[in-house]
N, C-alpha and C positions, 0 to 999 in steps of 0.2 A: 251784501250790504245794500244796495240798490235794491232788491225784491225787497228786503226788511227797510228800506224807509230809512237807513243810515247811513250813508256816502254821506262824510263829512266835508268831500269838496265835488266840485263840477270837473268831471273826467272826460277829456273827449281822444280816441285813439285811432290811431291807421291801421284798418284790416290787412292782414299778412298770411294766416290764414291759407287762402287762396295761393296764391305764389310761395309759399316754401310747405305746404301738404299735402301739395295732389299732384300726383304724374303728369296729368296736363291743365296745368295754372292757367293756359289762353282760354280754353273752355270753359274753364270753372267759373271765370269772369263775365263771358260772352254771356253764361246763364243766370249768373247772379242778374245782371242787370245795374243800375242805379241806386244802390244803399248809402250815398250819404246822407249824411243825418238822420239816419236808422236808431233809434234807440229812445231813451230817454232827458230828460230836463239833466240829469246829473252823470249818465252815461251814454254816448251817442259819438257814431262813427265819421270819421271827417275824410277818410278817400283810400285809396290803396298803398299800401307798402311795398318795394321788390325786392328791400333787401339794402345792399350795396351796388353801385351801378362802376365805384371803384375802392379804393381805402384811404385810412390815413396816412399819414407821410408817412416814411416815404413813397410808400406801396401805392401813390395815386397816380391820375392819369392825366395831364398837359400836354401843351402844345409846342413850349417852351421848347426850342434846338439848345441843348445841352451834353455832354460828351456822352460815349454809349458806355459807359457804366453807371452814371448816373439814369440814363435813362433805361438802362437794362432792369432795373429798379421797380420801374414804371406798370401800375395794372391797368392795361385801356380794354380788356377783354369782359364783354358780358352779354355776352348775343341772349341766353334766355331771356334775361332777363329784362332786355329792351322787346323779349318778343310777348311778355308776357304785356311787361308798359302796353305796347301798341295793342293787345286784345285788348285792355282795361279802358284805355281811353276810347277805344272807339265802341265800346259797350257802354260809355256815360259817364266813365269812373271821375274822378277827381284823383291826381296822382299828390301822396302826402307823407314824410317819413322815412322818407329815401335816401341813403346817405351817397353826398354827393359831394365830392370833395376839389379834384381840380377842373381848370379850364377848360381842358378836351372832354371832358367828360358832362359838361353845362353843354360843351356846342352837341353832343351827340342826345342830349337828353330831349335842347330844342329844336332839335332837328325829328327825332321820334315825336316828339308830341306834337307838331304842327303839320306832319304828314300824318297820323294818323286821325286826329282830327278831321283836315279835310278827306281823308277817304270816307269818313262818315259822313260827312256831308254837313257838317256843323258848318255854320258863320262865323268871324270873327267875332260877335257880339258873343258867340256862343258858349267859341272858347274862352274869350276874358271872364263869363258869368262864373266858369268853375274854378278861378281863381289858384290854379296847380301852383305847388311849393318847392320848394329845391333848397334841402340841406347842403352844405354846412358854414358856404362861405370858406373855405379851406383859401387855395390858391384860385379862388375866382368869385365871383366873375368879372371878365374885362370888362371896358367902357362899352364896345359895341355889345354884350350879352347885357349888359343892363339894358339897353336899349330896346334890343329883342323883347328882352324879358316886357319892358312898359308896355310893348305893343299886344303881349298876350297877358297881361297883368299877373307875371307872375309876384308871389310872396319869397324874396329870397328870408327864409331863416339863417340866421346868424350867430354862430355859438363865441363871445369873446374869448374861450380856452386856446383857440387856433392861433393868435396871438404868440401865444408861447412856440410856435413852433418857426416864426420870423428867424430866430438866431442859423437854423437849419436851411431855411428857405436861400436867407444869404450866403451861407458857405456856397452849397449845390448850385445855386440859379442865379445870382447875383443879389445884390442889395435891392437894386427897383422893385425885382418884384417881391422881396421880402416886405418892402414900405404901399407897392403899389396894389398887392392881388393877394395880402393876405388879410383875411376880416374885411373888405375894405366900405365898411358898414356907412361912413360919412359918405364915401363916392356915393355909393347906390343912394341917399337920401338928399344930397345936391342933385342927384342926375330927375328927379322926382320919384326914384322905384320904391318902394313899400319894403321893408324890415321889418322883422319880430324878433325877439330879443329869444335866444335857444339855450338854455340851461345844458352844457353837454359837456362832462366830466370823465375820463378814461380811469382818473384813479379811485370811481368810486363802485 
C-alpha cells in the first residue's frame, strides 16, 4: 500500500525483526546501526522491540515482598533479552514496543539502558535526545522511576485496560498498590513525566 501511494493512514512501528530472527540479535543490531526514522512520510521505523522483558498479571515481575506463592507466580527472568537491549542501545538504537509491565522490571530496564548508554560513551543530553519508551504502565512505575525516568526523558506509554486488572492487584499485593502503581498515568503527569495514551486490548 505504501509503494502504491495508498496507506490510508501514518504507520510508525518497532523493529523486532532483529531480536526474535536471528541467532545472534546483539550482532544483528551492532550492524544494523541507527534506523530510526528509516522509511517513509506514512511508514517509518521509531526504535527496537525485544519482546517481553516480563508479562501480564500475574506472570509479571515486582519488587513488592509478598508471600512465596504469590510471588512464585512472578517472571523477572530475561537475560537475552536485556542482552540484546544493551547491544541495541549502545549501537544507537532508540528502545520502543517493549512490553513492560511491573516495577522490578522498569528498575532492571533503567538500569540496562543507562549502563549501556554510558559504555557508549553518550551524554546525558544524548541519551534524553532518543527519547526510549516503556510499556505498559502495568504495576509501575513508582515515584522514584518517574523521576529517573525525567532525568533520561523517558515516554512512559500507558494502556488504560490495566485498570481492570486493580481488583487482582488488591487481593495479591494490597489495595495501595492496586490505587498507587497501577496505570498510575495522573502521578507520572503531576510528577512532570510525558504519557501517551496506548491502545492495548488482550481480547482483541
Amino acid at each position: 500500500l505504501d509503494r502504491a501511494g495508498e496507506m490510508p493512514i501514518r504507520f510508525a512501528y518497532s523493529h523486532r525483526m532483529g531480536a526474535s530472527g536471528f541467532a545472534q540479535p546483539e550482532e544483528f543490531y551492532k550492524r544494523t546501526g541507527d534506523i530510526q526514522g528509516h522509511g517513509t512520510d506514512y511508514l517509518w521505523m521509531i526504535g527496537v522491540a525485544l519482546g517481553s522483558l516480563d508479562s501480564s498479571y500475574p506472570r509479571h515481575c515486582t519488587t513488592v515482598k509478598v508471600s512465596d506463592n504469590i510471588k512464585s507466580r512472578e517472571r523477572c527472568e530475561a537475560d537475552r533479552e536485556y542482552r540484546v537491549m544493551r547491544a541495541a542501545v549502545q549501537a544507537g538504537h532508540r528502545i520502543s514496543g517493549t512490553h513492560v509491565y511491573g516495577d522490578g522490571v522498569v528498575d532492571k530496564y533503567l538500569e540496562t539502558l543507562e549502563k549501556a548508554s554510558l559504555e557508549a560513551g553518550m551524554t546525558l543530553d544524548q541519551i534524553r535526545a532518543k527519547k526510549h519508551n516503556i510499556d505498559h504502565c502495568g504495576m509501575s512505575p513508582r515515584p522514584d522511576q518517574i523521576e529517573r525516568g525525567k532525568k533520561l526523558n523517558i515516554i512512559w506509554s500507558c494502556a488504560p485496560r490495566y485498570i481492570e486488572d486493580a481488583v487482582d492487584i488488591s487481593r495479591d499485593y494490597g489495595e495501595k498498590y492496586a490505587h498507587e502503581m497501577n496505570a498510575p498515568i495522573q502521578t507520572i503527569l503531576r510528577a512532570g513525566g510525558e504519557v501517551v495514551g496506548e491502545m492495548d486490548d488482550g481480547r482483541l
